[in-house]
VOPAGU-2260 file (C-alpha; in pm, 1 decimal, decimal comma):
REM VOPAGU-2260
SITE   aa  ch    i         X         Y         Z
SITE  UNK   A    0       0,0       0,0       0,0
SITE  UNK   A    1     164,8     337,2     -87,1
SITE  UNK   A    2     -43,0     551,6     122,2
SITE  UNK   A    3    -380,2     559,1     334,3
SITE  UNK   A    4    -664,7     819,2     312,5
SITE  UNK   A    5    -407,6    1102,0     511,2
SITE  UNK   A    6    -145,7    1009,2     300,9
SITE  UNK   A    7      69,9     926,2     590,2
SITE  UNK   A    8     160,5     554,4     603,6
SITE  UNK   A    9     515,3     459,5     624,8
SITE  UNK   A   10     669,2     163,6     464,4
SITE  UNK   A   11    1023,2      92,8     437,7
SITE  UNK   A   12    1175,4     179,8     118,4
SITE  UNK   A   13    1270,4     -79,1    -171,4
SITE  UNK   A   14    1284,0    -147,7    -548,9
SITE  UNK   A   15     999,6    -154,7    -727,2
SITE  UNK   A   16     952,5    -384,3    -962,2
SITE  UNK   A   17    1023,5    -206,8   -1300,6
SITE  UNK   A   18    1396,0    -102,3   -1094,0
SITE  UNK   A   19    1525,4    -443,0   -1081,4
SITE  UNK   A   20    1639,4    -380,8   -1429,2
SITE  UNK   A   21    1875,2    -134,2   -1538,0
SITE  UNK   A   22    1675,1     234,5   -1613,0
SITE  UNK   A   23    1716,0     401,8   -1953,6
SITE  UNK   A   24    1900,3     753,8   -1911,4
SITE  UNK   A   25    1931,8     978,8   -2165,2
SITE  UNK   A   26    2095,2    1323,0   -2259,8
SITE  UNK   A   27    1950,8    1453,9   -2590,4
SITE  UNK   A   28    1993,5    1772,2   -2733,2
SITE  UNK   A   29    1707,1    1983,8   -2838,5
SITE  UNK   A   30    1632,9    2324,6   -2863,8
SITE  UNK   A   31    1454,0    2450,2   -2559,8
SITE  UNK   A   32    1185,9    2595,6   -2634,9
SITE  UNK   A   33    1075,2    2283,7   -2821,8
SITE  UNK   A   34     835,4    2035,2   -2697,4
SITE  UNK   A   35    1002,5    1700,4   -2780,4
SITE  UNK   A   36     774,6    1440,4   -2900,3
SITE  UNK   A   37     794,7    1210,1   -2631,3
SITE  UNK   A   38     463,4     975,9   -2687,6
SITE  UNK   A   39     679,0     796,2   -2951,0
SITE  UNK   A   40     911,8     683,9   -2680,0
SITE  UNK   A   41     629,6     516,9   -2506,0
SITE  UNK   A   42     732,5     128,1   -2440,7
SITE  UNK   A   43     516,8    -170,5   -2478,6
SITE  UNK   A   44     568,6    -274,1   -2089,3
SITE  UNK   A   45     354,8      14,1   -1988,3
SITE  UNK   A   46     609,0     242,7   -1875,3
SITE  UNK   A   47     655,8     553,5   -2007,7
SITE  UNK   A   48     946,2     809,0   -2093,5
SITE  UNK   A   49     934,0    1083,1   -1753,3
SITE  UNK   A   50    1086,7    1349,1   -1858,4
SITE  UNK   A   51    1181,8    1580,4   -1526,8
SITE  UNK   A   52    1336,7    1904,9   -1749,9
SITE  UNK   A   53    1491,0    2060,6   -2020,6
SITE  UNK   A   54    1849,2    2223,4   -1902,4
SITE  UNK   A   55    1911,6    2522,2   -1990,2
SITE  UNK   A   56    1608,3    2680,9   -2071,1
SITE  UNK   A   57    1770,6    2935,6   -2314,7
SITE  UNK   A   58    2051,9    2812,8   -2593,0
SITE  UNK   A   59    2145,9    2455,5   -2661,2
SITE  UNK   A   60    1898,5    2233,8   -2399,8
SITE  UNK   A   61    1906,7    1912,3   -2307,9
SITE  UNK   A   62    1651,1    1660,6   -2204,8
SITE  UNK   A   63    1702,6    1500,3   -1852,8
SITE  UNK   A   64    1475,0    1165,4   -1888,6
SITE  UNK   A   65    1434,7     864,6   -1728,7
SITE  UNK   A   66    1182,1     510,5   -1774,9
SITE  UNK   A   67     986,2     404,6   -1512,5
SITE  UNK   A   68     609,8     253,2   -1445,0
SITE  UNK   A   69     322,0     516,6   -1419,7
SITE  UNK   A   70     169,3     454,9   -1055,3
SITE  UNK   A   71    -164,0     350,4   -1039,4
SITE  UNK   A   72    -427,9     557,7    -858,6
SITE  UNK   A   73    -265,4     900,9    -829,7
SITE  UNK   A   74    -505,1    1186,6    -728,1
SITE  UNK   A   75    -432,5    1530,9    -826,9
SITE  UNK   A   76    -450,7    1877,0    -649,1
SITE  UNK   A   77    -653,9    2131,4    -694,3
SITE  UNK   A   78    -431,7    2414,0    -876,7
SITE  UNK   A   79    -769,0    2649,6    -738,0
SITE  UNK   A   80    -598,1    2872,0    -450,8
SITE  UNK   A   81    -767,2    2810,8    -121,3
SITE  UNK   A   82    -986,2    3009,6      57,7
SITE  UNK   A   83    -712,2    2994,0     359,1
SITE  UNK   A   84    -428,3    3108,4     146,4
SITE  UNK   A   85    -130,9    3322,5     303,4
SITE  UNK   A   86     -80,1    3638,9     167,1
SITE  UNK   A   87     193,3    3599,9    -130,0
SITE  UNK   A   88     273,8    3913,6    -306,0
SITE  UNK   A   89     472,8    3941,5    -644,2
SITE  UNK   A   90     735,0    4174,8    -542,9
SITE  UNK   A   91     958,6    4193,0    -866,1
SITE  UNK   A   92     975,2    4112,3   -1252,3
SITE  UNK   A   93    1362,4    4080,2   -1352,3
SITE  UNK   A   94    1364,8    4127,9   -1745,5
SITE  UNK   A   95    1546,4    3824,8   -1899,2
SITE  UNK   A   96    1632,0    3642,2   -1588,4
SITE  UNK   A   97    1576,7    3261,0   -1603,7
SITE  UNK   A   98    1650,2    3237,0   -1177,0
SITE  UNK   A   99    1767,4    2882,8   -1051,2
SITE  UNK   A  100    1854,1    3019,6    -714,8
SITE  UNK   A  101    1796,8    3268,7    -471,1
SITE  UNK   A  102    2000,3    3363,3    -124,6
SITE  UNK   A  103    1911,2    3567,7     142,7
SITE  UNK   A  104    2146,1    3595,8     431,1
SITE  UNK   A  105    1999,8    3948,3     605,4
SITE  UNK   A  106    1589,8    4015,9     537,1
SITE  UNK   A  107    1766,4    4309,2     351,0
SITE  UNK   A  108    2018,1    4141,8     101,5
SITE  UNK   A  109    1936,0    3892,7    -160,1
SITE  UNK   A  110    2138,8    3768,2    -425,2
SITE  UNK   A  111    1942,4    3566,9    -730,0
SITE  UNK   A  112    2175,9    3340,4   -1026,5
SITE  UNK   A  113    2035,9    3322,5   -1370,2
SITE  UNK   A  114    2113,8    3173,2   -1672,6
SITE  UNK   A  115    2296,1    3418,6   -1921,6
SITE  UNK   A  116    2549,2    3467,8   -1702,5
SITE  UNK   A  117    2297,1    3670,7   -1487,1
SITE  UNK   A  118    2327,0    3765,9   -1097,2
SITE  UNK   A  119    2107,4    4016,7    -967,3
SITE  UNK   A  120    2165,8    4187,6    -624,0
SITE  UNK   A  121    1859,3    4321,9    -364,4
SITE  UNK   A  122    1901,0    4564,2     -49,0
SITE  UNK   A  123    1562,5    4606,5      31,6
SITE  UNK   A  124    1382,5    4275,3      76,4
SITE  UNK   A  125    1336,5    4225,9    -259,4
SITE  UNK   A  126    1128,9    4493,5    -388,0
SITE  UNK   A  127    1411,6    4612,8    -624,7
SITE  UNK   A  128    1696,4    4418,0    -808,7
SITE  UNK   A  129    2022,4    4547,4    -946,3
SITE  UNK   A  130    2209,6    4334,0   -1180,3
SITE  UNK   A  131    2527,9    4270,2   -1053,1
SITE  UNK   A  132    2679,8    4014,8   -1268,0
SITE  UNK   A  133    2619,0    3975,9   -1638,0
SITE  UNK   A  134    2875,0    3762,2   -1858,3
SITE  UNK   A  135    2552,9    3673,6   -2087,5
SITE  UNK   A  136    2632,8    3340,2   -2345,2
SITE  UNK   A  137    2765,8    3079,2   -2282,3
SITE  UNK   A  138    2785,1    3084,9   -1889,1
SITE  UNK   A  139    2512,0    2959,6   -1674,8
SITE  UNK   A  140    2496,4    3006,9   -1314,2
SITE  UNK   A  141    2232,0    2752,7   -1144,0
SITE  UNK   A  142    2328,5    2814,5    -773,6
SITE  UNK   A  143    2416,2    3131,1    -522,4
SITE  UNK   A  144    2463,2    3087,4    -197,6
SITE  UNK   A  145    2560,9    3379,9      62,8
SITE  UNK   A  146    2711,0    3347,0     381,8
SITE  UNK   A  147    2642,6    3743,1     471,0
SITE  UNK   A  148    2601,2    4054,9     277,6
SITE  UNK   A  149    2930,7    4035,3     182,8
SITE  UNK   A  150    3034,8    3678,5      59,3
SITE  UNK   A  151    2845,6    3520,4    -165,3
SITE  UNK   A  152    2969,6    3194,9    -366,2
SITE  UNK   A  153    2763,6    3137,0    -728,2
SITE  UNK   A  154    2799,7    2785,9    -957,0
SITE  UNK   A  155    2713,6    2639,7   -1253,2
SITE  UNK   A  156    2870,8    2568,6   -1587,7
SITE  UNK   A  157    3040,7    2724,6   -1921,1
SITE  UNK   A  158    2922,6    2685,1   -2270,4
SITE  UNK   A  159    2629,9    2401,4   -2274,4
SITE  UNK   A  160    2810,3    2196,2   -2539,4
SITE  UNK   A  161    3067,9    2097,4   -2339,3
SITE  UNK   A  162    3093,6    1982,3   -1980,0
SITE  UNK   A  163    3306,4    2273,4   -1745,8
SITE  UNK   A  164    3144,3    2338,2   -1431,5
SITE  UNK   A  165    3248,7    2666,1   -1231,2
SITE  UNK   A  166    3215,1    2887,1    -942,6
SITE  UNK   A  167    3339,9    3292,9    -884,6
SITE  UNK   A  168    3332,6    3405,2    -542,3
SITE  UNK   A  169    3318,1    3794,6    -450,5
SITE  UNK   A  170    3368,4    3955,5    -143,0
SITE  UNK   A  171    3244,1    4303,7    -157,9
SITE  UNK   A  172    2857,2    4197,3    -185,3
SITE  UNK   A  173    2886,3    4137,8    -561,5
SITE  UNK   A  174    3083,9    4433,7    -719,1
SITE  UNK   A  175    3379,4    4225,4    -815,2
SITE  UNK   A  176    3440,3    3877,3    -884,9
SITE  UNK   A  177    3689,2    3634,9    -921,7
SITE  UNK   A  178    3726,0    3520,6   -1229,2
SITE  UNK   A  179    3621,4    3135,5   -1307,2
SITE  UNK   A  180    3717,8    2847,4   -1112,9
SITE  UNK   A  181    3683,1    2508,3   -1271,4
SITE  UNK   A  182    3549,8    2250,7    -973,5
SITE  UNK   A  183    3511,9    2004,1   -1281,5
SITE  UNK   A  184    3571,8    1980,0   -1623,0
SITE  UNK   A  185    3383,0    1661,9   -1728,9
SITE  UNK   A  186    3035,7    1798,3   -1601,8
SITE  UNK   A  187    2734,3    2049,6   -1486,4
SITE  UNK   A  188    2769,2    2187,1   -1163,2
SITE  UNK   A  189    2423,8    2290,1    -994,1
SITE  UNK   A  190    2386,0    2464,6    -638,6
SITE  UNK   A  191    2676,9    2507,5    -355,3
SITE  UNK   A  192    2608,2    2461,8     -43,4
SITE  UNK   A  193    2797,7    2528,8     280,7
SITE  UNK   A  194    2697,3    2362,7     663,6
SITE  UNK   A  195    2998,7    2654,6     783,1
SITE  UNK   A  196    3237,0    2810,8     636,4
SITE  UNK   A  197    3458,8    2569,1     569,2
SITE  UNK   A  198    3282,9    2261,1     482,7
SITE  UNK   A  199    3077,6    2308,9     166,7
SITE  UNK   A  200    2938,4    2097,4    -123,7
SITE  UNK   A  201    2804,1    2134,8    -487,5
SITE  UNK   A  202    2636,8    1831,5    -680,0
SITE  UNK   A  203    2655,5    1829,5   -1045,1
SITE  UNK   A  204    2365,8    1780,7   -1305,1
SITE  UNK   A  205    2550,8    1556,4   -1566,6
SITE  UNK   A  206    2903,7    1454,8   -1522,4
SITE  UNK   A  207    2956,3    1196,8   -1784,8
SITE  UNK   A  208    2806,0     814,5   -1704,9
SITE  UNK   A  209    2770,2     845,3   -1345,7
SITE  UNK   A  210    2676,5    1130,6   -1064,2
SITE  UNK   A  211    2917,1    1344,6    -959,5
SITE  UNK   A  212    2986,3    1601,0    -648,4
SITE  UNK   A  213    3258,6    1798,6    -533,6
SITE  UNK   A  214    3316,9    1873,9    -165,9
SITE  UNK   A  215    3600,6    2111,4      24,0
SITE  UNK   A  216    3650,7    2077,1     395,6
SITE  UNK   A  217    3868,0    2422,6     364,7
SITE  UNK   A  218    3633,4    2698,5     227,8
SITE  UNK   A  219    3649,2    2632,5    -152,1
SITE  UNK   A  220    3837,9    2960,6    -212,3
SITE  UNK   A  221    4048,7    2763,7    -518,0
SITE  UNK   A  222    4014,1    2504,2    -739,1
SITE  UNK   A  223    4233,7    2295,3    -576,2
SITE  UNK   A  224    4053,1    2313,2    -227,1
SITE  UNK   A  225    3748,6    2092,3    -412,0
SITE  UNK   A  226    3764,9    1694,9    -471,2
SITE  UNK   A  227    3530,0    1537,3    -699,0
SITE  UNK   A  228    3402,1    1168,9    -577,3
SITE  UNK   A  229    3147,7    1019,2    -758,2
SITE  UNK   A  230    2833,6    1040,9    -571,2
SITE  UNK   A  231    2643,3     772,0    -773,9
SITE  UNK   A  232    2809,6     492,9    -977,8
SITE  UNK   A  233    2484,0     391,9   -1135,8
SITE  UNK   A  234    2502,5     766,7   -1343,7
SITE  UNK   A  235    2150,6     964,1   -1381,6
SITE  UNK   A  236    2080,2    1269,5   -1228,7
SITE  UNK   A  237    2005,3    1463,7    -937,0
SITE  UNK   A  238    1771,8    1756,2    -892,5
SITE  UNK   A  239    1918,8    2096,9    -834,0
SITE  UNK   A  240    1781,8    2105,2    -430,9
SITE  UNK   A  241    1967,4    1909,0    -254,2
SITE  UNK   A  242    2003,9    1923,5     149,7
SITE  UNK   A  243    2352,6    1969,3     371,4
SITE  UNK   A  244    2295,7    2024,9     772,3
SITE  UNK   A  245    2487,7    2194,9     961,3
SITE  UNK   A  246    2614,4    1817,6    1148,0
SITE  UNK   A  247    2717,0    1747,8     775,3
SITE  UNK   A  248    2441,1    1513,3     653,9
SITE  UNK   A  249    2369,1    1514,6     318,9
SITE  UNK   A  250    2050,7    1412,2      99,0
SITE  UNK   A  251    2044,9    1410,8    -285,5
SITE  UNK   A  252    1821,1    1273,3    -527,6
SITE  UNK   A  253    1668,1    1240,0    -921,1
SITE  UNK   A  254    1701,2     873,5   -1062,6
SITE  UNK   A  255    1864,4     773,5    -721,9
SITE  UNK   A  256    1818,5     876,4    -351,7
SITE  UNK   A  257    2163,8     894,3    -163,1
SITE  UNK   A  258    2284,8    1017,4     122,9
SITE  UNK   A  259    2627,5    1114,9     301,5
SITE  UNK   A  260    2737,2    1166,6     666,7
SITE  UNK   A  261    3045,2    1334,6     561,3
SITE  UNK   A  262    2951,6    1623,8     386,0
SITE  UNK   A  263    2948,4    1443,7      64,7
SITE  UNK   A  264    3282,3    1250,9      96,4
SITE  UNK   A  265    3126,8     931,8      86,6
SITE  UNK   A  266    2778,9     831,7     -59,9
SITE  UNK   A  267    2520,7     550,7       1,7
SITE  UNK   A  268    2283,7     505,7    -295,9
SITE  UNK   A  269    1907,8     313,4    -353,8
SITE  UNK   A  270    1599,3     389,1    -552,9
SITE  UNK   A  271    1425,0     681,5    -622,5
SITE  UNK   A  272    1175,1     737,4    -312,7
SITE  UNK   A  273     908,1     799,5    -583,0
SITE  UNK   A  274     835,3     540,4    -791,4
SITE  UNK   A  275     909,7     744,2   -1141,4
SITE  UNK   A  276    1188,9     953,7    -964,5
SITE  UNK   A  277    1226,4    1246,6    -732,5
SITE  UNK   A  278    1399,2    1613,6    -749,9
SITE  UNK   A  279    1413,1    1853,5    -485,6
SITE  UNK   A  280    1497,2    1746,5    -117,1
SITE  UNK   A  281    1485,5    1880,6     203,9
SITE  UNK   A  282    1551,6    1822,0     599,0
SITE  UNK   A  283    1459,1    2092,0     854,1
SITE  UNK   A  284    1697,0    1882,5    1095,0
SITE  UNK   A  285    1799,8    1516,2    1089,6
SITE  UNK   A  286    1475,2    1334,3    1092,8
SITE  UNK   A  287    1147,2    1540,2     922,1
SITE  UNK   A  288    1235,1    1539,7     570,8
SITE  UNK   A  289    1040,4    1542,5     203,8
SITE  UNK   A  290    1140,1    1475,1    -151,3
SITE  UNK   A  291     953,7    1588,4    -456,4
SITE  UNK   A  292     972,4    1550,2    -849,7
SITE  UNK   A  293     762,0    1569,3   -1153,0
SITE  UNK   A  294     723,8    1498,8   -1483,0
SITE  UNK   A  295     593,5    1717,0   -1808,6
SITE  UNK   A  296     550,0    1437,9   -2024,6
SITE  UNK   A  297     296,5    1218,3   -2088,8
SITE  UNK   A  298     104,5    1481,3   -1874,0
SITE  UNK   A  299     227,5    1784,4   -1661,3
SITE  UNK   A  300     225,1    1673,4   -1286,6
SITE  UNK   A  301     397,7    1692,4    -967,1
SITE  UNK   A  302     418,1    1493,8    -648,2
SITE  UNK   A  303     571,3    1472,8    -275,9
SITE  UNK   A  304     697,7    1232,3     -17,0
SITE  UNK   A  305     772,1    1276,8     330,9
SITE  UNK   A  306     980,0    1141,2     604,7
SITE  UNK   A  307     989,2    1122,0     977,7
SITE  UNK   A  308    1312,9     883,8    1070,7
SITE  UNK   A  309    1575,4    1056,8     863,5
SITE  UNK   A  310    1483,6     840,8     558,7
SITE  UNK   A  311    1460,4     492,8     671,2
SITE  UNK   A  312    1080,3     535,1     536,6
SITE  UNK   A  313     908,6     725,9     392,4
SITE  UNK   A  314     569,3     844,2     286,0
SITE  UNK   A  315     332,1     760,9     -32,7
SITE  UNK   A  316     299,8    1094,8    -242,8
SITE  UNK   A  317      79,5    1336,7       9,7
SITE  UNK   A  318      82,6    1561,4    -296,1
SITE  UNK   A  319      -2,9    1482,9    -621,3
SITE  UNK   A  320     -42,5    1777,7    -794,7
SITE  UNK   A  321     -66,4    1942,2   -1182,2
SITE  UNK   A  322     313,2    2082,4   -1192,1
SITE  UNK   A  323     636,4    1961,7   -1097,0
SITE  UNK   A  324     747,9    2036,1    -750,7
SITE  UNK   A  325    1094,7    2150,9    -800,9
SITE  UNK   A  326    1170,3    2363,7    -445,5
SITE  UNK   A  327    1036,7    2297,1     -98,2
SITE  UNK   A  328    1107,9    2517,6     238,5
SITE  UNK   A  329    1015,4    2407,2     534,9
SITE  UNK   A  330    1089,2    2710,9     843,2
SITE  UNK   A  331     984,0    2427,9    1083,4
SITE  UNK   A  332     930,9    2072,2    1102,1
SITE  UNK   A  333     573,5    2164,5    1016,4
SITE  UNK   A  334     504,4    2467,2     823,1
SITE  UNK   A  335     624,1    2468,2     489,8
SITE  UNK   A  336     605,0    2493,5     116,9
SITE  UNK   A  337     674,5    2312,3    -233,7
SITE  UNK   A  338     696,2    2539,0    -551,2
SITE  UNK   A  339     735,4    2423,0    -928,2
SITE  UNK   A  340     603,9    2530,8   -1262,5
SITE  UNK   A  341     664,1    2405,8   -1592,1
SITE  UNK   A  342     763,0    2698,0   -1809,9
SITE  UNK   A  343     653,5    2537,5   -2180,0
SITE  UNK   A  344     270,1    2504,8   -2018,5
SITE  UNK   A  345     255,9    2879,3   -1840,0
SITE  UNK   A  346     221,5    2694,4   -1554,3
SITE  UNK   A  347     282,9    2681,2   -1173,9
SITE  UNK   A  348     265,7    2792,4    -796,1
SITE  UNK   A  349     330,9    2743,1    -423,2
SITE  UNK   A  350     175,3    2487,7    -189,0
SITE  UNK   A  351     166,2    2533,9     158,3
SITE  UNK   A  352     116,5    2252,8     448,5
SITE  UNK   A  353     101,6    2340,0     841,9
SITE  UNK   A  354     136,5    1966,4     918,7
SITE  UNK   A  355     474,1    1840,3     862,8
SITE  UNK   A  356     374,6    1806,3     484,2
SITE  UNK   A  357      94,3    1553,8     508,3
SITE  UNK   A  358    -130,2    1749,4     338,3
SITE  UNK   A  359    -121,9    2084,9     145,6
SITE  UNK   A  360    -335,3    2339,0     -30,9
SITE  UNK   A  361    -245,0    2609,1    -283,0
SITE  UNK   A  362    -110,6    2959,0    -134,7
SITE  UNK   A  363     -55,0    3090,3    -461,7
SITE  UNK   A  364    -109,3    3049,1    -862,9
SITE  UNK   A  365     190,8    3217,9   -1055,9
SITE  UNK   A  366     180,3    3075,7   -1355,2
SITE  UNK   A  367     541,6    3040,4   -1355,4
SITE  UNK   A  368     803,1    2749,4   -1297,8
SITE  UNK   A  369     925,6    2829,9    -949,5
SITE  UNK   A  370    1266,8    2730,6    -895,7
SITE  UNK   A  371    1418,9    2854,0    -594,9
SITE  UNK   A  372    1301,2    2985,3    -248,2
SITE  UNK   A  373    1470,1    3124,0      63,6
SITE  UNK   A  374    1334,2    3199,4     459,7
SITE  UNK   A  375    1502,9    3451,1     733,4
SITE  UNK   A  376    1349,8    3470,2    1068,3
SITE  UNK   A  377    1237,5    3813,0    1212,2
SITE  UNK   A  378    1119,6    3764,1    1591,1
SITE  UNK   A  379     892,2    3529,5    1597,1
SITE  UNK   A  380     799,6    3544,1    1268,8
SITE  UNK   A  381     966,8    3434,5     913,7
SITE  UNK   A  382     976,2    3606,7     569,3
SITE  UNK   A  383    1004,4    3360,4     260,4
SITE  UNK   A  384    1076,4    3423,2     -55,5
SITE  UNK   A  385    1011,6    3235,1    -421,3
SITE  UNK   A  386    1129,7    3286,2    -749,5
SITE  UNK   A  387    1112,9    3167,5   -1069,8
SITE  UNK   A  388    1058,4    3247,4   -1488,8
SITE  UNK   A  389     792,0    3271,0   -1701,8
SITE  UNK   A  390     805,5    3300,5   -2041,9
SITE  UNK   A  391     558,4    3556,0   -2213,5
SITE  UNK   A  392     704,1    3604,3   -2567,1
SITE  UNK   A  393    1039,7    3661,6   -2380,2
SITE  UNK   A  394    1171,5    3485,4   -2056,6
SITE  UNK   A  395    1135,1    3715,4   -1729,2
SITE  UNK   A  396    1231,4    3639,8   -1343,5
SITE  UNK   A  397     992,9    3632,0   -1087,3
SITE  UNK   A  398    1031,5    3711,2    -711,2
SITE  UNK   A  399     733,6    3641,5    -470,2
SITE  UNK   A  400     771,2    3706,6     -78,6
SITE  UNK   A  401     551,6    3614,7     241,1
SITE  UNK   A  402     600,7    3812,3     547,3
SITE  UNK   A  403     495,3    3709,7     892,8
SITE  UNK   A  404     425,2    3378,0     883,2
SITE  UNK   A  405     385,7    3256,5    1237,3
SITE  UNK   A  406     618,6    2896,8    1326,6
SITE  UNK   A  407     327,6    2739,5    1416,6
């Protein structure tokens, strides 16, 4: 049984059936803002070509896919806000942004990474954004992450036809940067993440035939303070949120779950927790955790998992809903929220549960594939911010924020 009416039976996780054999991965090239026609691709054994995105959205894309069974019985979300929604307000439109990420380290400062070579800059919660960074074609940053107002680390990867994955660090809150510093030069580097100043990690998108990471115990200032390790021998990929707490535990997932101790020294890999595959992940501390994924092909959807024991078991989808879930935030064990979108459909929003994630209703319709959020406390209280892209003729960021959400 995968779940019961609440959605919250646990069962111990293990291979489904269609796993037990080897799972189809593919990297094709296609222009982005093509639909590729996947019902061709559909296989006689009833399972069906998932396909979870299309990196980078602008320039040379390519399809991130995977084969797995379509589970039976799903029930899908409302995407009608609900009557009980918080208060999200648009607070920005960035012109030709395509945001992956998003970092706020005051309730002030902000910094948001964007494809083209983009990174915009905030100093008053968001309302307004100064580009800070702009190196256009062929770099892509998919990841900032600041440790104040003044250092902030960003990732990703040059020229999409090759495989070179970077970071630049600046230390005057954005007005100069190092220049690139290859962390890997057979892959995609996503999102870097630090549990102190010292001990950081980033997790690559593609790195050749199996899953790559690169961790530094010594700050990452230089190329030579990262070491790659491969994360997961069996290849695939991993979806850009992944989860490092500050006792150095580490979550990742896509076509596998694993999970590290060590900061992402040394890996221990299994299935998917979802059936077709997962994406995001995220641990408010070392036991209440969630995945989420989503497909956009043979139908746009999205779903969610939860956990209570670290990962030793977890959930049946709680959330089943009509976009992928690509971010989730939880500010405490049990108030939180899952974003997603899919761009190509105009579609996409924020979820919000007050119950640990075992169930959720709609806080906001944006009609654009939310990527990236961020939460600072104030009091009491927290602020949280989302952000995203839509595309309306011509790709353009979006920033949403909550204030004064109660940790209830």
């Amino acid at each position: 049984m995968l779940e019961s009416v609440s959605g919250a039976v646990f069962q111990p996780r293990r291979i489904p059936t269609v796993m037990k054999s080897p799972f189809y991965f593919l990297i094709t090239a296609v222009v982005a803002a093509c639909i590729f026609p996947i019902a061709a691709f559909a296989q006689s054994n009833s399972s069906v070509r998932h396909v979870a995105s299309k990196v980078p959205v602008q320039g040379l894309s390519r399809e991130m896919s995977a084969e797995r069974a379509t589970p039976p019985g799903n029930r899908e979300a409302s995407s009608v806000v609900s009557p009980k929604a918080n208060p999200w307000k648009l607070q920005a439109t960035l012109p030709g942004a395509v945001i992956h990420d998003i970092s706020f380290p005051t309730a002030k400062i902000g910094y948001a990474a964007a494809e083209a070579g983009q990174v915009w800059k905030t100093s008053d919660g968001g309302a307004h954004w100064t580009e800070v960074l702009n190196l256009s074609y062929p770099w892509y940053w998919y990841g900032v992450h600041a440790f104040n107002a003044k250092d902030v680390i960003i990732s990703g990867f040059y020229d999409s036809s090759t495989f070179e994955g970077i970071i630049r660090w600046s230390h005057d809150g954005g007005a100069t940067w190092t220049s690139d510093i290859v962390v890997t030069s057979t892959g995609w580097v996503q999102r870097a993440r630090f549990a102190n100043r010292k001990d950081g990690l980033i997790m690559d998108l593609v790195d050749g035939s199996s899953n790559s990471a690169q961790y530094t115990t010594d700050g990452g200032a230089t190329a030579g303070d990262w070491t790659n390790v491969t994360s997961n021998p069996d290849g695939g990929w991993f979806g850009l949120e992944f989860n490092l707490l500050p006792n150095l535990h580490a979550r990742a997932s896509g076509v596998n779950y694993c999970d590290s101790t060590d900061a992402g020294a040394v890996w221990t890999c299994g299935p998917s927790v979802d059936s077709v595959f997962d994406g995001p992940v995220f641990f408010a501390n070392d036991k209440s955790g969630w995945v989420g994924g989503g497909e956009i092909s043979p139908k746009v959807e999205g779903w969610l998992h939860r956990t209570t024991d670290g990962g030793k078991t977890w959930s049946g989808r709680t959330l089943d809903d009509p976009w992928p879930i690509r971010e989730i935030r939880f500010v405490t064990p049990k108030v939180g929220w899952a974003a997603g979108g899919n761009v190509y459909t105009q579609v996409g929003g924020i979820y919000f549960s007050r119950n640990g994630g075992k169930s959720w209703t709609l806080d906001v319709n944006t009609g654009a594939e939310m990527d990236a959020c961020d939460s600072q406390r104030e009091g009491t209280k927290f602020q949280v911010w989302c952000a995203g892209y839509k595309d309306n003729g011509s790709f353009s960021g979006v920033v949403y924020t909550l204030k004064g959400i109660a940790a209830q």
